[in-house]
C-alpha positions, 0 to 999 in steps of 0.5 A: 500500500503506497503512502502518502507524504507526511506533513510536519506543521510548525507550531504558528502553522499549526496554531493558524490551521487550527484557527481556520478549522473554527472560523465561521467567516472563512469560506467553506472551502478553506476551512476544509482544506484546513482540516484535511491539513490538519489531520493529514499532520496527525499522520492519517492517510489520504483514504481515512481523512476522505471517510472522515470528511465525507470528501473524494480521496482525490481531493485530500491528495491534492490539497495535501501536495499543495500545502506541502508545495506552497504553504498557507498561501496554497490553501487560501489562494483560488486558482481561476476557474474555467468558463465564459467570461460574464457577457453583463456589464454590472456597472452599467445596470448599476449607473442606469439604475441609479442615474435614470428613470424607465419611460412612463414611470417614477422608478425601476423595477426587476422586469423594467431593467431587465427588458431594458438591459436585454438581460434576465430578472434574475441576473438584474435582481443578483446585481442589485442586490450585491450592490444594495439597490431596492428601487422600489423603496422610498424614504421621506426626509425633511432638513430643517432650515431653523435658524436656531437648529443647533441651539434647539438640537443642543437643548433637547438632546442634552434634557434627554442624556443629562436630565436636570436633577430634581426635575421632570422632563416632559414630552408633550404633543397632540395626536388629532383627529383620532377616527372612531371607525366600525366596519360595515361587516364583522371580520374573520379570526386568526387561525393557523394558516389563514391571516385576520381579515376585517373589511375595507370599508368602515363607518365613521363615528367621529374623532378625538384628540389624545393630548400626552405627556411622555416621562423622558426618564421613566417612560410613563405617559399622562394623557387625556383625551379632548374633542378638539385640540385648540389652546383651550384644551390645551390649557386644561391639559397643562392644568392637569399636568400641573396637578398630576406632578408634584408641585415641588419639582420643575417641570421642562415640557419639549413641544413642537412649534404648533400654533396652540403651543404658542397661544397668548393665554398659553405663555400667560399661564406660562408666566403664572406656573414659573416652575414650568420651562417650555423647550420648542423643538426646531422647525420641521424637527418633531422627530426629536419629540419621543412621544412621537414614538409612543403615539406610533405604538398606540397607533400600530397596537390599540387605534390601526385594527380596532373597531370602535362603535362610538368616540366614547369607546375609543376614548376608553381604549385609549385609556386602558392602554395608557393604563396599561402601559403605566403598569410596567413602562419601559422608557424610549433610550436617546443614543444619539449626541447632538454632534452625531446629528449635526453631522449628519444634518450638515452631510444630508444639507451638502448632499441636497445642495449638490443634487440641485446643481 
């Protein structure tokens, strides 16, 4: 019976090879090679380290003659394979994708591409997906253009990762026009294998306003609900705020730059309630409001699927999921510094700037 050449690893080979034989980032094919390098090191012939791998014997003796031939590198390094060459220009499906437009529509899409380029669907969705390219997504921005951005950005943000001591920090905004909507017909239920339905058409029976008060640190929020959302609700709901915190704390409420925010008989009692400081987000900013995170949920969670017969019973939904969430709340995290944004902010202006010239 011939044998085959022994292998003698030194010890920083031997420590590499074994590396490489417990990466789960190396290619599949390298930390083969690895282990037949290794075990072909243990003394094992060609034919038992095929069984143990569960390869062609001839593979183990070749893999085996190149390591002892070139090294490390003989295991790493791909010799190029046979075979036509690619006939598609990637590049140039990547620039039309990204610096056209299809004739009669706003964007591409796999089909459109493909009878454009004279190529398959499946080759344009293999280019676009190496490239990270989905055409047909759309995300929606807008810049401020606040004079006082960075000092407004500055001020919330810092309430938000140093907040005052002995001090409540409040984030509070309206969420109107909230639909009291029936269905025309009852739904089906969810079951295995079959989604919920409910009808596309509904009744309508009328609207509310949720006005709300998120706790920036504790993550509780204080609502009520109003059927308008004009600075005489408002007024009642900075009453209720004031009686609903304790009186010997300071108060800074963050809202956006609505009008009824703004109200005279608003900055009046204002004036009357020192303890209260009042930090307006920048223009086109509400995003830095977090309340705005906890009116999404109540959308998404309790308001998008319900079936509510009257206001009233839309208002008691929103209350016991208010309630509800007090029971164990859990407070939305602000990661993001105010310099972090800046540059961002400053990156998306230079970005807009030269896609208009």
């Amino acid at each position: 019976m011939r044998k085959a050449k022994p292998v003698i690893l030194s010890d920083s080979d031997r420590a590499t090879l074994e590396q490489w034989t417990r990466s789960r980032t190396l290619p599949a094919r390298q930390v083969e090679r690895a282990h037949i390098v290794v075990l072909a090191a243990q003394g094992r012939q060609d034919k038992q380290i095929a069984q143990e791998l569960g390869c062609h014997r001839r593979k183990v003796a070749r893999w085996r003659q190149r390591f002892l031939a070139g090294g490390l590198d003989a295991l790493a390094r791909e010799k190029p394979r046979p075979g036509r060459k690619p006939s598609i220009d990637a590049q140039a499906i990547v620039r039309r994708t990204t610096q056209t437009n299809p004739a009669h529509a706003t964007d591409w899409s796999v089909r459109l591409m493909a009878r454009a380029a004279s190529i398959s669907p499946t080759s344009v969705r293999r280019i676009w997906r190496a490239h990270g390219l989905k055409p047909h997504r759309l995300r929606s921005f807008k810049l401020s253009r606040d004079p006082q951005f960075a000092e407004k950005l500055e001020a919330i943000v810092g309430l938000y990762l140093s907040p005052p001591q002995r001090a409540l920090v409040l984030c509070v905004d309206e969420k109107s026009q909230i639909q009291a909507l029936d269905r025309t017909q009852p739904g089906l239920p969810l079951r295995q294998g079959r989604a919920r339905t409910q009808t596309h058409d509904y009744k309508r029976h009328g609207t509310t306003t949720l006005f709300a008060a998120l706790n920036a640190l504790e993550g509780t929020v204080i609502g009520q609900c109003a059927p308008r959302h004009r600075h005489q609700e408002y007024l009642k709901f900075l009453d209720h705020l004031d009686g609903q915190t304790p009186a010997d704390r300071d108060v800074h409420l963050i809202v956006d730059n609505y009008a009824t925010h703004k109200h005279a008989r608003v900055k009046a009692w204002l004036k009357k309630h020192p303890r209260f400081s009042v930090h307006y987000t920048p223009t086109s900013a509400s995003w830095l409001n977090m309340v705005e995170r906890f009116f999404r949920d109540l959308t998404v969670r309790r308001v998008r699927a319900g079936v509510f017969r009257s206001v009233a019973e839309l208002e008691l939904a929103i209350t016991d999921y208010i309630r509800a969430h007090n029971q164990s709340p859990k407070p939305f995290i602000w990661t993001a510094k105010a310099q972090d944004i800046l540059a961002k902010v400053s990156r998306a202006q230079s970005a807009m700037n030269k896609s208009c010239n």
